[in-house]
N, C-alpha and C positions, 0 to 999 in steps of 0.2 A: 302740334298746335299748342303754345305756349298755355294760351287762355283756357283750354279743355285740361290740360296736366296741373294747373294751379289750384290750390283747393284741398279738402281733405278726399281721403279715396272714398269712393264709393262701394258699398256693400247689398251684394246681388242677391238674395234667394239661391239655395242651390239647389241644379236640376229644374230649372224652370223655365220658360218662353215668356218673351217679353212682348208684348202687344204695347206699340208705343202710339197716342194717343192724340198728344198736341207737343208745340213747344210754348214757354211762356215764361214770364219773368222773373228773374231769381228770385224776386221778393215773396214769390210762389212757393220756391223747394220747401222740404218738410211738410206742406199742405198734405190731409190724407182723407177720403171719403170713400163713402158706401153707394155704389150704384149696382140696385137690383141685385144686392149681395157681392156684387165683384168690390173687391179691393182697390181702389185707385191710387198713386200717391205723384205728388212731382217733386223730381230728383235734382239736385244741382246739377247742371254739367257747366263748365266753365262758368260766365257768365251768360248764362242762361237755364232754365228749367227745362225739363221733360216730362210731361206727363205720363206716370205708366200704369201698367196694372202686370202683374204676375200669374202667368198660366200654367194649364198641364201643358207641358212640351208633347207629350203623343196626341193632345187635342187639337194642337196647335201646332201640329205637322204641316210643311207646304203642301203635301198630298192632302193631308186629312182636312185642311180649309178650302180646298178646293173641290173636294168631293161634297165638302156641308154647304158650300155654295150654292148648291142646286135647293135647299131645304129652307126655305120661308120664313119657317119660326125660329132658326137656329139664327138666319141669319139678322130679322128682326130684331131679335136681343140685342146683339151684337152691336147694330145702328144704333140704341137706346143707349146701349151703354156709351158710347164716342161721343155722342149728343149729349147725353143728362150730365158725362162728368166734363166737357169743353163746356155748357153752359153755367154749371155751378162754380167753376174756380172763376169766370168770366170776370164777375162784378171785383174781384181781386186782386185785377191784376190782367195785360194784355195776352191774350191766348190766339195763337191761330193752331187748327186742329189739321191731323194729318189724315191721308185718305183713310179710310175702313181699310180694318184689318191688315194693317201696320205691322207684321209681326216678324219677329227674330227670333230663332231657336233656341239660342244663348244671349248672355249676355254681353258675352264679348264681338257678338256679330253687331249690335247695338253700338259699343263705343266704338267699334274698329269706323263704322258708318257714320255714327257725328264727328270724330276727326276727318272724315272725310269732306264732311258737308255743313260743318260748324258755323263756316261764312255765309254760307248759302240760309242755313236757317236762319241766322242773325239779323240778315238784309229781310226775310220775310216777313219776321216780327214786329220790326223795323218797321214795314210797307205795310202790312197785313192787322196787325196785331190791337190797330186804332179805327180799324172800319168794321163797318158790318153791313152784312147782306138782308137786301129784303126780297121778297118775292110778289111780283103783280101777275092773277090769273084773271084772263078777259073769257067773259062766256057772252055765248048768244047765247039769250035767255033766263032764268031765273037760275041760278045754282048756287045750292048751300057751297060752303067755302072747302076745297079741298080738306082731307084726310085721312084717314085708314091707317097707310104705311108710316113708318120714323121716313121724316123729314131727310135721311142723307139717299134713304131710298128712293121718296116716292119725288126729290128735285133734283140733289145733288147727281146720282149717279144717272140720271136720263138728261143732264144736261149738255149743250154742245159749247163750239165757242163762236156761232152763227152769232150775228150780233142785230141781223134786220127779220122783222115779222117775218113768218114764216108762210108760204101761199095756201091761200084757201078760197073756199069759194061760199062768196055771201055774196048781198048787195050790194052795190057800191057805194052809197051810204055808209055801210057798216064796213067795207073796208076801212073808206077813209079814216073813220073814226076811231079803226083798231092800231092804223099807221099812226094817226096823232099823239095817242096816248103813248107807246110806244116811245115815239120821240122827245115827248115831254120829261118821260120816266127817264129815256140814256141820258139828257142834259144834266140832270143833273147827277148820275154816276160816272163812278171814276172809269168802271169797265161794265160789260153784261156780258149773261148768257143766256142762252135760249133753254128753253127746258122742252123736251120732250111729251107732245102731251096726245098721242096715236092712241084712239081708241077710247080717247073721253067726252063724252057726252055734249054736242055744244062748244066744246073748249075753242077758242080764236084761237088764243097763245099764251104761255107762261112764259115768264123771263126771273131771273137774277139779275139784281143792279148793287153794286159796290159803291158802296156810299160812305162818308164822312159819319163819324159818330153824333157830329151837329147838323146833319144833311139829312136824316132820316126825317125829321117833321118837314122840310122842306118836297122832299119825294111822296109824303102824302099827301102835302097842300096840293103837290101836281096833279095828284092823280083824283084828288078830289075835286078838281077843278072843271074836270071832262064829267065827274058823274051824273050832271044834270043834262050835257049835251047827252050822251050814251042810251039816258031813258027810254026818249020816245024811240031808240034806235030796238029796243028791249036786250042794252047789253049790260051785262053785269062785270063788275072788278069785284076783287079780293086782294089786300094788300097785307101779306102774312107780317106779324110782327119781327124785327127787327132782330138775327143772330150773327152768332159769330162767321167768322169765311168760310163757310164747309164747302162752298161750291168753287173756290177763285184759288185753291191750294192746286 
């Protein structure tokens, strides 16, 4: 890959694992920050950036992440960290983030993979790297606005790529009126997802909508639009503020 060879070389940490993070625009490499103590930095590769951070390689064993998988708060960090450092380079420059816990043993398992997939990430940054995702939660009934978990947790990783309301049972009233918003919401996104929401209180539905970076006032006119019909229905929206793609990678 001509455009990945080009360039000065790149100098790795030695003995370390690389959790690689997002891709995002050259104008990016050198950028370097502190998340929750972890090191972040983005790397030239060709033309383009990498987001990374440098680990313990026995921490970051494919055994040893897969056994800490099971564990909450190890994995919670972890979402924090992907989240806080893909939204602070954000305002810098196009960023799309890659799934949680991204990781390479070496680093040469890292570039063997971006020559492999250089076009591939290009075209994403490309497509990806200018929109942002919002999140609408529909409740019957009063409910403060989701939170607890990092966000790749408590939307990304329980999302499907179901793209119609999901069945429940209310009134018909309050169907209709879960199907409309809904509908108003995908019009104006590029794609959606369904999110997951078994076992939450109330919840109709949550969705991800991929939207234009000048779209985002537009999808909350939408959805502001229905809040007065919704009322008497006693249903509530929550419309999470506007992030990078962590759910459409």
């Amino acid at each position: 890959m001509s455009n990945l060879a080009a360039g000065a070389p790149r100098v790795y940490p030695v003995g370390r694992a690389v959790l690689l993070l997002g891709v995002c625009a050259p104008a990016l490499a050198g950028r370097r920050i502190a998340v929750d103590g972890r090191r972040v930095q983005a790397m030239r590769m060709g033309r383009l950036a990498l987001l990374l951070s440098f680990v313990d390689q026995a921490s970051y064993a494919p055994e040893e992440i897969e056994r800490k998988r099971c564990d909450p708060a190890w994995l919670a960090i972890e979402a924090r960290v992907l989240e806080q450092a893909v939204e602070r380079v954000r305002p810098a420059g196009p960023v799309v983030p890659f799934p949680l816990l991204t990781s390479f043993p070496h680093a040469a398992d890292l570039e063997a993979l971006a020559r492999e997939r250089y076009a591939k990430w290009s075209r994403s940054l490309t497509r990806l790297g200018v929109k942002r995702e919002c999140v609408v939660h529909l409740f019957a009934g009063p409910h403060a606005p989701p939170g607890g978990e990092p966000y790749v947790l408590r939307v990304t990783q329980r999302a499907t790529r179901a793209t119609r309301v999901p069945a429940f049972e209310a009134p018909a009233a309050t169907l209709e009126h879960a199907q409309r918003v809904w509908q108003a919401c995908a019009e104006v996104a590029t794609a959606t997802r369904r999110v997951r929401t078994a076992g939450r209180r109330g919840a109709l539905w949550s969705g991800a909508f991929l939207v234009g970076d000048d779209e985002v006032e537009k999808l909350a006119g939408a959805l502001a639009s229905f809040t007065a019909a919704g009322a008497p229905l006693g249903v509530t929206a929550h419309l999470e503020a506007p992030r990078a793609p962590f759910t459409f990678v």
